[in-house]
N, C-alpha and C positions, 0 to 999 in steps of 0.2 A: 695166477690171477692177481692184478692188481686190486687193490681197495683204492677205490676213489673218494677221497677223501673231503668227504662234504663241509664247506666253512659256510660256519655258524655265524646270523648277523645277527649283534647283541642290538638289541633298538635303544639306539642313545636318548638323548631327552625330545620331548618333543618343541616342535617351534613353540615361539611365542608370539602369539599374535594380537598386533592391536587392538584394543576395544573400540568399537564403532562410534563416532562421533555422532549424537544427535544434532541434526538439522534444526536451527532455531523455528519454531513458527512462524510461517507467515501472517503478516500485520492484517487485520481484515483491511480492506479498501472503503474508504469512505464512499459515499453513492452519489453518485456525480447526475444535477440536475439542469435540464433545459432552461435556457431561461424561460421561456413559457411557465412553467410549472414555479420557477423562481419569483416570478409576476405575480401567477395566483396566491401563494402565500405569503407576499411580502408582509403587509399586517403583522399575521399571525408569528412567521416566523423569524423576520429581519425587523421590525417594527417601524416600519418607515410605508409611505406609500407605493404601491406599483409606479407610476410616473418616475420617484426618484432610482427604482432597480433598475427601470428598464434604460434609460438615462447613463447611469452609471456605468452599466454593462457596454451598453455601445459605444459609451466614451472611453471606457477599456480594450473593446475589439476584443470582447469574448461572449461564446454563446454557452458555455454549457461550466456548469461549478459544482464544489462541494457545498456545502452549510456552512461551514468555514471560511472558505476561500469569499465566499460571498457575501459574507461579512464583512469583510476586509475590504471587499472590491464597495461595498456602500460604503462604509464607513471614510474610506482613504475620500470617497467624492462626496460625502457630507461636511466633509472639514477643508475642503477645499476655500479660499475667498473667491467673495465673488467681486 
């Protein structure tokens, strides 16, 4: 009779594995508005008249903005000469 001679696997070390990188948050997205809705609250929230947003806007050849952007977009055609 033979003995079959069982080999023994020693468990070397275990891997090493990267720690998982976190994914940065996403930015929220400013809310992007018709001009429609840009008209109604000119006043209130651009402080200039409707006539001068809606003016602006179409002499920009844009229909829809942030509150920001839409600042910018009166503001650049308020300072404009005439």
């Amino acid at each position: 009779m033979s003995k079959a001679k069982s080999k023994r696997q020693i468990p070397g070390p275990a891997p090493v594995m990267a720690a998982p990188v976190p994914k940065p948050a996403p930015k929220p997205r400013e809310s992007e508005y018709p001009l429609s809705e840009l008209v109604k609250g000119a006043r209130a929230v651009l402080g200039v008249s409707p006539e001068c947003v809606m003016t602006a806007f179409r002499l920009a050849g844009i229909g829809r903005a942030t509150e920001q952007q839409a600042r910018k977009i009166v503001d650049d055609f308020m300072k404009q000469e005439v």
